[in-house]
ZAMARGU-4260 file (C-alpha; in steps of 0.2 Angstrom, whole numbers, plus 5000, padded with zeros to 4 digits):
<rodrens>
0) 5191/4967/5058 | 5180/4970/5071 | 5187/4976/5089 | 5185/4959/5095 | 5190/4949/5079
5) 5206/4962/5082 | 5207/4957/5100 | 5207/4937/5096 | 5219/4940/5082 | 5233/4950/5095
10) 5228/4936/5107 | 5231/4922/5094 | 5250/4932/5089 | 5254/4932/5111 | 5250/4951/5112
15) 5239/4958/5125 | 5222/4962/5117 | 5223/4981/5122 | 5233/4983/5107 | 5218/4981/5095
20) 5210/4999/5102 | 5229/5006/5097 | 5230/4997/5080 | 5210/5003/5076 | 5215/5021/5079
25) 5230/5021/5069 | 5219/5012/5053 | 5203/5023/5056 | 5207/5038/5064 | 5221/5042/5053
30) 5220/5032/5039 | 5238/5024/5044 | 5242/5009/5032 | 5261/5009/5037 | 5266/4996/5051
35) 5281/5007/5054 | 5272/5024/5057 | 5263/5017/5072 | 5275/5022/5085 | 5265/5021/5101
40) 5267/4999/5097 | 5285/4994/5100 | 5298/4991/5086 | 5296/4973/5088 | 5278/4971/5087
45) 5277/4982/5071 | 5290/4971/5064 | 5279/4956/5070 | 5264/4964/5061 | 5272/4968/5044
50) 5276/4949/5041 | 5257/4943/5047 | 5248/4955/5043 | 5243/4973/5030 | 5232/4985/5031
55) 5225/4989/5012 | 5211/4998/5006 | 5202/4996/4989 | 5211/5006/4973 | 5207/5020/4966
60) 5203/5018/4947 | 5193/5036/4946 | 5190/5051/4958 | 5180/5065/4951 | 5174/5079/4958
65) 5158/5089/4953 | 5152/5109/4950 | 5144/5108/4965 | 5158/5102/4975 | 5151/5082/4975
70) 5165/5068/4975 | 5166/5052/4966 | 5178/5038/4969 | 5177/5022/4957 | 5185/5009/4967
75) 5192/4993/4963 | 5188/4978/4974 | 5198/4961/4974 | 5187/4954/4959 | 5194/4967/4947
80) 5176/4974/4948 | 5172/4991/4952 | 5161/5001/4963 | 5158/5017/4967 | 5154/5030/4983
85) 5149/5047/4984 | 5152/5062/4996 | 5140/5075/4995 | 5145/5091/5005 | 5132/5101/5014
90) 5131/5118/5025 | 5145/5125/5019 | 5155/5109/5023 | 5150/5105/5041 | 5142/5089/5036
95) 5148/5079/5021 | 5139/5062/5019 | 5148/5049/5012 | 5137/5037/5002 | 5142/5019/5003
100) 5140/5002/4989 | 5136/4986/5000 | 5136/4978/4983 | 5143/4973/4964 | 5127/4979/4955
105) 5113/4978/4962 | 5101/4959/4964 | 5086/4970/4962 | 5080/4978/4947 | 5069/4992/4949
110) 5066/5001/4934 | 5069/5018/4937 | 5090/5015/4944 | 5103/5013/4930 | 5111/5004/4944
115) 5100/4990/4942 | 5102/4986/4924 | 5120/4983/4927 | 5116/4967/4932 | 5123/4959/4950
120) 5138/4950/4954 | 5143/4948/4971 | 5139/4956/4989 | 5154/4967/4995 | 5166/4960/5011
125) 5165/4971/5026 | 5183/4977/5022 | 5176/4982/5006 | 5162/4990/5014 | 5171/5000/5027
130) 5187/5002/5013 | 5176/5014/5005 | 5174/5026/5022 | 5191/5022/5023 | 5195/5030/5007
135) 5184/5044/5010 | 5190/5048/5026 | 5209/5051/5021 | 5206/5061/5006 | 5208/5081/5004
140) 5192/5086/5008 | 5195/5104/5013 | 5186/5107/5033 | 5181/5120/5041 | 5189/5117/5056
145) 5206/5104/5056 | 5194/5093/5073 | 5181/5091/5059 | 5181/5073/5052 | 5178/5071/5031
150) 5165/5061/5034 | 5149/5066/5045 | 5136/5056/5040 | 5133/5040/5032 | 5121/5033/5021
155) 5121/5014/5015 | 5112/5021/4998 | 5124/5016/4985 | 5125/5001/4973 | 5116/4987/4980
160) 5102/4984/4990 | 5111/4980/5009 | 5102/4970/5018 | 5104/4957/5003 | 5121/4957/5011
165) 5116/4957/5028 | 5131/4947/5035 | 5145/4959/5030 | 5134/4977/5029 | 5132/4975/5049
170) 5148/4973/5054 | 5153/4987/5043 | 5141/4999/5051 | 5146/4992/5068 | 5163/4999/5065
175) 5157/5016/5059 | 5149/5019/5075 | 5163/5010/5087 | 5173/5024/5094 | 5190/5018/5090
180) 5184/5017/5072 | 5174/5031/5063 | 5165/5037/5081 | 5149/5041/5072 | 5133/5046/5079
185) 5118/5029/5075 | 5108/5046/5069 | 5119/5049/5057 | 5123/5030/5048 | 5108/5025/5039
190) 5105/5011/5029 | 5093/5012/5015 | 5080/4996/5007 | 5068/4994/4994 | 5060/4983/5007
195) 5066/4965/5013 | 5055/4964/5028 | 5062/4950/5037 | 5080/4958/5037 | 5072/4974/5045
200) 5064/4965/5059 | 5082/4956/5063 | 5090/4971/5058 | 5083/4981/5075 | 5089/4968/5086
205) 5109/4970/5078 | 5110/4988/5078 | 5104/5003/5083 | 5104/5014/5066 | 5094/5027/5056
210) 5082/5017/5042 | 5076/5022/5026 | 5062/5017/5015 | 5065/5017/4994 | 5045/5018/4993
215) 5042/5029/4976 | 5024/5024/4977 | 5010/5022/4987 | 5000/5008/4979 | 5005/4992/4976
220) 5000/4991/4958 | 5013/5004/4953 | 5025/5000/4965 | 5025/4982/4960 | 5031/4991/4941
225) 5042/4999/4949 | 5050/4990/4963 | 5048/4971/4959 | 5052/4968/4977 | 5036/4973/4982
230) 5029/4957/4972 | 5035/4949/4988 | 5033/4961/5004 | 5019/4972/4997 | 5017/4991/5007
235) 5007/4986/5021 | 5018/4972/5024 | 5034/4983/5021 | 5028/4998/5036 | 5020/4986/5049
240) 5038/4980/5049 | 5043/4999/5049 | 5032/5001/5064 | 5040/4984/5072 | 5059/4996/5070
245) 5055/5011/5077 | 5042/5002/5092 | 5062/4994/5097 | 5072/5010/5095 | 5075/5015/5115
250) 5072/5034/5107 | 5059/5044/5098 | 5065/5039/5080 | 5057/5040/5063 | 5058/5034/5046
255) 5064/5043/5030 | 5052/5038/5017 | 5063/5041/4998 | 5053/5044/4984 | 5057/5048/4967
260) 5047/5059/4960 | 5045/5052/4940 | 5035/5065/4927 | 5015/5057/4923 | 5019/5042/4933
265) 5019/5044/4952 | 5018/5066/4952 | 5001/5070/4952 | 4989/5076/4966 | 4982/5061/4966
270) 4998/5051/4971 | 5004/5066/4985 | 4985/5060/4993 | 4986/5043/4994 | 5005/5046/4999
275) 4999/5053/5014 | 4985/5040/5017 | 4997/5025/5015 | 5009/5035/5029 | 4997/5039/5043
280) 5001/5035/5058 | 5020/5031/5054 | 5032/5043/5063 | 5042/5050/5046 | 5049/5062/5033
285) 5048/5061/5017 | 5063/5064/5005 | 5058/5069/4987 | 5069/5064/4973 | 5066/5071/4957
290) 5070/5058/4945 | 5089/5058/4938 | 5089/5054/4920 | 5100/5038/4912 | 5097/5032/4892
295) 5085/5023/4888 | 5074/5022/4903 | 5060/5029/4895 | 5056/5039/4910 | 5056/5060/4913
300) 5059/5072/4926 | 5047/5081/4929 | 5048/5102/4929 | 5053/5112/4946 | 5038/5118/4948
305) 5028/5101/4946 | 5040/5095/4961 | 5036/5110/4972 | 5016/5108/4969 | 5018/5091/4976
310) 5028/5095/4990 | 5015/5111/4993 | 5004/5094/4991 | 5011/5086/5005 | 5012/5099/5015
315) 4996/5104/5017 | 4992/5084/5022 | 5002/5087/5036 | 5021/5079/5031 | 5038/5087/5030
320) 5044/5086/5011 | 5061/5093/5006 | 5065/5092/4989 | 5083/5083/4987 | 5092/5093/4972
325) 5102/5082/4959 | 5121/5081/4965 | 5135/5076/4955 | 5126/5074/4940 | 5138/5082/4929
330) 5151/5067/4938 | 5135/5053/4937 | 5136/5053/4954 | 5117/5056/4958 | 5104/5046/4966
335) 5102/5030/4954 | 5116/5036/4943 | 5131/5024/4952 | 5136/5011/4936 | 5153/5004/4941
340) 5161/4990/4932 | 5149/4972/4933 | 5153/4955/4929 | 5136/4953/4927 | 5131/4936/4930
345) 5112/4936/4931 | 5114/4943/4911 | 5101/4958/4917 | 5113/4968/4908 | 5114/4959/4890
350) 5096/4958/4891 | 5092/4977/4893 | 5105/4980/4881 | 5097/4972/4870 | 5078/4977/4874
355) 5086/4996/4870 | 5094/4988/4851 | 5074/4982/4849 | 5064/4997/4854 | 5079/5010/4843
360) 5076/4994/4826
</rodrens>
């Protein structure tokens, strides 16, 4: 619930609506699930809200934790179905960013995510949204200093393509900047999309938060292969609406551009130029993403040195270009790598099973 949906609901029960700020701290801040452990509400309120009320995050099923000190948790949500979240720790554990699901599968099917091919079944809840930072935040993760929260950052980059499920994905984002929930900075929660242009323009008038772009080419008869979205809101279409966000945003913001970098496909010299062509004018960065490897994709990584020529590439054209390392791949935790469990019910999945029996006959 959101501080005011908490509010009404103390209201509805003849409480006085300050008590949602105390009950939002004892969920989020400390990761309280016990009624009884709240001791700053009177005896007779926490007996009141253990008979209307519970406060339950999703299970469990798996938590894995990678060579590189990445951490997995499989979750199961109300369906039975699972879904997965990522923390990936960085300078020496002062930020850890926790990458969130806002979907069972994925409705999109680009071809280079294993996540896609699971098929889709259902948008996420909020509360199956924000149980996942929820999860995160009361694990072990070992901190630097004891004031230091386990999650720093947040990036809506999991299963799922989020603003597909708008309706629950904003309200979970709301409450991981709201003070007396997670008390994160709007620089620090992004929400990623392969590019639903009419959801980014309304998008800026709900919420002030960092956006990122899953571009991965920069012409739109490659991109159409390998983002099918883009058959709909093509690459022009998709950053004049990037333009449209940050022209709203009250600061000097910019755009993280994603692109995986995919050997002979999008790599070449030739692709690093008209990369920077198709960006001119935009105020971003540009994340590359060597491409993490799944069966029977068909597609390769390509070399270490063939990702640093195109970010020397880059470079030289004028744009900022790390190179984003695999993390967790030993746990399948890397970008494109999130499977779950699917009820899949657009059959993507039988299909490409198949497809992989015809190609291997």
């Amino acid at each position: 619930m959101s501080r005011t949906q908490l509010e009404a609901f103390f209201l509805s029960i003849g409480e006085k609506k300050f008590r949602a700020a105390q009950l939002m701290k004892w969920m989020h801040h400390e990761g309280c699930d016990d009624f009884a452990a709240m001791t700053n509400l009177s005896k007779a309120l926490r007996e009141k809200l253990a008979r209307l009320a519970e406060v339950r995050g999703p299970s469990v099923v798996y938590e894995g934790a990678s060579r590189d000190g990445t951490r997995k948790w499989v979750l199961e949500v109300e369906d039975g179905s699972y879904v997965e979240t990522v923390l990936i720790p960085a300078d020496n554990g002062k930020r850890r960013t926790l990458c969130v699901s806002s979907q069972v599968g994925c409705s999109l099917d680009c071809s280079f995510c294993s996540t896609g091919k699971q098929g889709f079944q259902r948008n996420l809840t909020a509360a199956e949204i924000i149980g996942q930072v929820w999860v995160a935040s009361r694990s072990d993760v070992p901190r630097n200093d004891s004031r230091q929260r386990p999650v720093t950052n947040v990036v809506m980059m999991g299963m799922g393509e989020p603003l597909l499920n708008y309706d629950n994905v904003v309200p979970a984002m709301q409450l991981m900047l709201e003070d007396d929930g997670y008390g994160l900075s709007k620089r620090r929660v992004t929400l990623s999309t392969s590019g639903v242009v009419p959801k980014i323009d309304r998008l800026s008038d709900d919420i002030d938060v960092s956006l990122a772009i899953s571009l991965h080419a920069a012409n739109d008869e490659l991109r159409n292969e390998l983002v099918p979205l883009n058959r709909k809101y093509n690459i022009a279409t998709l950053l004049d609406a990037c333009r449209r966000y940050l022209d709203k945003s009250p600061e000097n913001r910019q755009v993280t551009i994603e692109y995986t970098l995919i050997s002979g496909v999008n790599d070449q010299q030739e692709h690093a130029t008209e990369l920077a062509q198709v960006l001119e004018g935009l105020p971003c960065k540009i994340n590359l993403i060597p491409f993490n490897p799944f069966p029977h994709s068909g597609y390769e990584t390509p070399s270490r040195n063939q990702c640093v020529r195109f970010q020397r590439w880059l470079d030289e054209l004028g744009y900022t270009a790390p190179i984003r390392m695999a993390r967790g791949d030993d746990i399948d935790a890397a970008c494109g790598q999130l499977v779950g469990r699917v009820k899949d019910r657009t059959k993507r999945q039988a299909r490409y099973i198949q497809s992989v029996q015809l190609d291997a006959n």
